[in-house]
GUTILUM-191982 format. One record per residue (C-alpha): residue number from 1; residue in one letter; x negated, y negated, z. Coordinates in nm, 4 decimals. Each point is the difference from the previous one (the first is absolute). Layout:
// GUTILUM-191982
lodo mardo:NUM&vexti:A&c1:X&c2:Y&c3:Z $
...
***
This chain:
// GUTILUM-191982
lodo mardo:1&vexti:X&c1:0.0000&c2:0.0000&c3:0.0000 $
lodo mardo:2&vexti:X&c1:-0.1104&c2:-0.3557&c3:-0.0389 $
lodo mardo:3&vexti:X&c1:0.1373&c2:-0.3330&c3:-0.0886 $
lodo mardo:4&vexti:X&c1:0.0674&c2:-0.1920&c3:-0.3212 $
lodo mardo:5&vexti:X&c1:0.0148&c2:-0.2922&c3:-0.1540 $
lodo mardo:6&vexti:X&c1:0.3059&c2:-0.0642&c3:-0.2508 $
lodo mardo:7&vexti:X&c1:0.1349&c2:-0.2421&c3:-0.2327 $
lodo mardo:8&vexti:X&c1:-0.0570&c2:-0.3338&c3:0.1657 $
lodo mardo:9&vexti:X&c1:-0.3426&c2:-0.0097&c3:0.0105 $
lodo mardo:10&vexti:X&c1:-0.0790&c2:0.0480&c3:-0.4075 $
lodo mardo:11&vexti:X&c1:-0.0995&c2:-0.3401&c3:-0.0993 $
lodo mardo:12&vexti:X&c1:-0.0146&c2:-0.1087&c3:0.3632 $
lodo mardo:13&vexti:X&c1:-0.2585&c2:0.1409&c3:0.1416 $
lodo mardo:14&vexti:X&c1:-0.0148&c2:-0.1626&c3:0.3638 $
lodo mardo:15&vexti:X&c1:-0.2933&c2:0.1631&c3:0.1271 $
lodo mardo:16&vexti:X&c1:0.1298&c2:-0.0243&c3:0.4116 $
lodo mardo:17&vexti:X&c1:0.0469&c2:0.3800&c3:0.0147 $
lodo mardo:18&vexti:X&c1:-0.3694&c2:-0.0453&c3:-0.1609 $
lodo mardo:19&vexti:X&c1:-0.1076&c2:-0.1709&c3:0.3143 $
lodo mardo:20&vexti:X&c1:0.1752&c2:0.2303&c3:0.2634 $
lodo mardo:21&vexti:X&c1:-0.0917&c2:0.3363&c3:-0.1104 $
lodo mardo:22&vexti:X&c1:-0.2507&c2:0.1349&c3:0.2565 $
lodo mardo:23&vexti:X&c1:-0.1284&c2:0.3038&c3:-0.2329 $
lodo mardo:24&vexti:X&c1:-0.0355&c2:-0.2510&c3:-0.3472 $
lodo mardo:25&vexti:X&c1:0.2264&c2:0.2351&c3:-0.2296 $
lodo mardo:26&vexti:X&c1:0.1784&c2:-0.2423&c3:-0.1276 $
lodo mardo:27&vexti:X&c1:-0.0901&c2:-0.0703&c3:-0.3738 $
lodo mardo:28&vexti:X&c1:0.0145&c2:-0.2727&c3:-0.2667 $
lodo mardo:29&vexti:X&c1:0.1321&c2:0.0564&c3:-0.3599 $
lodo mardo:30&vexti:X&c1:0.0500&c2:-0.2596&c3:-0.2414 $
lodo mardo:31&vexti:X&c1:0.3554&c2:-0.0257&c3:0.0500 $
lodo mardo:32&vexti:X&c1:0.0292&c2:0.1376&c3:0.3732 $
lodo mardo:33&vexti:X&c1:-0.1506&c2:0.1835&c3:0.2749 $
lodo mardo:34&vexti:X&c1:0.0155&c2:0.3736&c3:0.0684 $
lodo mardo:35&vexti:X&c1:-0.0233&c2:0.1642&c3:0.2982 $
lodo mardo:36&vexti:X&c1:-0.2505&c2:0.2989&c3:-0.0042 $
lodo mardo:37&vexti:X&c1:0.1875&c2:0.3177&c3:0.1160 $
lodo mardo:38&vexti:X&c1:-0.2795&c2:0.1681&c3:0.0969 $
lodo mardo:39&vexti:X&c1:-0.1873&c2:-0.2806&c3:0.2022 $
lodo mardo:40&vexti:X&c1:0.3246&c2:-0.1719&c3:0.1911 $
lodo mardo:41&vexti:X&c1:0.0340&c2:0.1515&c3:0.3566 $
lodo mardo:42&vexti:X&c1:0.3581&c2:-0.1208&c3:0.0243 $
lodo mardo:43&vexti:X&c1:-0.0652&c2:-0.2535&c3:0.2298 $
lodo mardo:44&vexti:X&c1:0.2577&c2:-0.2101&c3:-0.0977 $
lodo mardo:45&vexti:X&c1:-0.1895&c2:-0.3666&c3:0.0037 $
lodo mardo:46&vexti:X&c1:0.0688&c2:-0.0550&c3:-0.3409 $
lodo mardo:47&vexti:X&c1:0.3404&c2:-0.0095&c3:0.0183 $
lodo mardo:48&vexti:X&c1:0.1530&c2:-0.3201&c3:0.2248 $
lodo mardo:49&vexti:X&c1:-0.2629&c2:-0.1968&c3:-0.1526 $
lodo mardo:50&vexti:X&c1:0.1089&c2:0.0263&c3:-0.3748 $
lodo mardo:51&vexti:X&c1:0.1819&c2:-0.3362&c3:-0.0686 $
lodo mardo:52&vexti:X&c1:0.1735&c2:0.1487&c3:-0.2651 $
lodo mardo:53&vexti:X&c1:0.1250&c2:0.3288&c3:0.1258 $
lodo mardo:54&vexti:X&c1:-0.1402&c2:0.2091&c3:-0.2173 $
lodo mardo:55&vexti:X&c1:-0.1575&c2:0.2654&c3:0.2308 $
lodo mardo:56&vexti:X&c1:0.1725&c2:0.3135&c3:0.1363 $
lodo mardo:57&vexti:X&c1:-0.0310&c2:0.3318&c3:0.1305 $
lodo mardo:58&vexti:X&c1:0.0200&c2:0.2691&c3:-0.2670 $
lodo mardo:59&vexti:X&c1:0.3111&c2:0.1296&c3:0.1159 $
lodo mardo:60&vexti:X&c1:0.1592&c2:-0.3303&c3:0.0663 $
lodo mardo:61&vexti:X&c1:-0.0734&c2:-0.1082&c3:-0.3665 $
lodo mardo:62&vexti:X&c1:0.3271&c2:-0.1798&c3:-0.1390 $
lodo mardo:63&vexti:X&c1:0.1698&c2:0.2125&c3:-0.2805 $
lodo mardo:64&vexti:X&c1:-0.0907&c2:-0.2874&c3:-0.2718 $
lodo mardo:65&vexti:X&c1:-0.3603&c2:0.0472&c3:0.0496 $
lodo mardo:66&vexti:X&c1:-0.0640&c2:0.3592&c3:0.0588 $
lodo mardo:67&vexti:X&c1:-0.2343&c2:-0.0345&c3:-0.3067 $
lodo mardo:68&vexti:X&c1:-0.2581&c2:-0.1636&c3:0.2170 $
lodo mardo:69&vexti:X&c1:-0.0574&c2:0.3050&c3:0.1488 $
lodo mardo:70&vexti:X&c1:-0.1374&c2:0.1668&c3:-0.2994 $
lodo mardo:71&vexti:X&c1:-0.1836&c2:-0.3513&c3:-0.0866 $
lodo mardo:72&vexti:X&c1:-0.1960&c2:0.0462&c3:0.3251 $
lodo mardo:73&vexti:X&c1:-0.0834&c2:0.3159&c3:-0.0409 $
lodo mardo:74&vexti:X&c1:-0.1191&c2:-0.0195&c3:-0.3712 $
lodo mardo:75&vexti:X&c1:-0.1720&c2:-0.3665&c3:0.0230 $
lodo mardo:76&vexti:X&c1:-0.3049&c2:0.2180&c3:0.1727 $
lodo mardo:77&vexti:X&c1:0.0667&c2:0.3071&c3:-0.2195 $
lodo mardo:78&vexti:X&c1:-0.3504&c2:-0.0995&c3:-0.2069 $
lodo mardo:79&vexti:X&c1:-0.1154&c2:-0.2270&c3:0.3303 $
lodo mardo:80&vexti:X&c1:-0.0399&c2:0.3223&c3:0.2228 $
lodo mardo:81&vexti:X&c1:-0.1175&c2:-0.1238&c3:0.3773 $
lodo mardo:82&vexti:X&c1:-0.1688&c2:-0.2753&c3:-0.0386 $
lodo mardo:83&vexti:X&c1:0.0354&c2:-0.0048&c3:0.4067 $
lodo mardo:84&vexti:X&c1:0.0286&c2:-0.4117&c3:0.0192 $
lodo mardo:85&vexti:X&c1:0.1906&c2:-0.2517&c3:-0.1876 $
lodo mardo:86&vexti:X&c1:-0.2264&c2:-0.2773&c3:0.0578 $
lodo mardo:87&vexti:X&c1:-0.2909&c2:0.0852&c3:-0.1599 $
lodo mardo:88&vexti:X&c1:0.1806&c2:0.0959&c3:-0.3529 $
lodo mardo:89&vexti:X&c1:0.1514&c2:-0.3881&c3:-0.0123 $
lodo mardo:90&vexti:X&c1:0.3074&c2:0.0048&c3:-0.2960 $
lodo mardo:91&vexti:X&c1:0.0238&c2:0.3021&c3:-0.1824 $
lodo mardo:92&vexti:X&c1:0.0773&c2:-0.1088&c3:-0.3252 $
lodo mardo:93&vexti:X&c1:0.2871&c2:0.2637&c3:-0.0794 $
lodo mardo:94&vexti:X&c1:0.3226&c2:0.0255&c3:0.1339 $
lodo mardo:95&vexti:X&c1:0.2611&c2:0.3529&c3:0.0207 $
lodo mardo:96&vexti:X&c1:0.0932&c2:0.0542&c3:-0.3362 $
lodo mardo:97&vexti:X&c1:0.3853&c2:-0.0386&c3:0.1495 $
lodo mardo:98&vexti:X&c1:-0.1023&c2:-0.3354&c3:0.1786 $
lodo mardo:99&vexti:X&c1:-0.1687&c2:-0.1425&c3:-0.3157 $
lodo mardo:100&vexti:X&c1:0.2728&c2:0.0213&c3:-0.2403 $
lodo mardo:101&vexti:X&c1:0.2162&c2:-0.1878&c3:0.1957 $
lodo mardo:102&vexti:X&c1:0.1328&c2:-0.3473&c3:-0.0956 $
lodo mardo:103&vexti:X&c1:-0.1867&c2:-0.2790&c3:0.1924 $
lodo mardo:104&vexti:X&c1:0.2000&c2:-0.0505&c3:0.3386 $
lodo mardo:105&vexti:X&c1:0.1567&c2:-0.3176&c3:0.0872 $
lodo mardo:106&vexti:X&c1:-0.2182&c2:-0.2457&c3:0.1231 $
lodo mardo:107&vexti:X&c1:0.1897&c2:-0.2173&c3:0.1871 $
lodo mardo:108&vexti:X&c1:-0.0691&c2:-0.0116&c3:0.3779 $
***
């Protein structure tokens, strides 16, 4: 089990959940950031902070966005372990599912 990050955070890209994670799985796409399933110790930091509301517990994942789930997973599919977000910077790649999406409303 681990957590997610959805919808609101493609194009967003806040970066608190960034600054709370205690283990640094938390990584940056071009569009969003993933959370590594294998790394995140489902501490749970990541998601009060997320301005947006775009993190959630695998399970709690609304309906609309059980896709993320699958975008997780597969964003590290060729990334492996890198064991550390902060030292790869932005990945320049997104999920395949994540970057074929229309770019999100801007407007907050």
């Amino acid at each position: 089990m681990t957590y997610i990050i959805s919808q609101p955070c493609v194009d967003v890209k806040d970066r608190a959940c960034v600054d709370e994670c205690p283990v640094d799985c938390i990584y940056e796409g071009k569009r969003m950031l993933y959370i590594h399933p294998d790394e995140c110790v489902d501490c749970g930091a990541c998601e009060p902070v997320c301005p947006v509301e775009a993190i959630f517990y695998e399970d709690d994942v609304p309906e609309e966005w059980k896709d993320y789930y699958d975008a997780n997973v597969k964003f590290f599919d060729d990334l492996g372990s890198p064991g550390g977000a902060a030292k790869m910077g932005e990945i320049d790649k997104d999920a395949e599912y994540v970057a074929a999406l229309e770019p999100q409303n801007q407007d907050h």
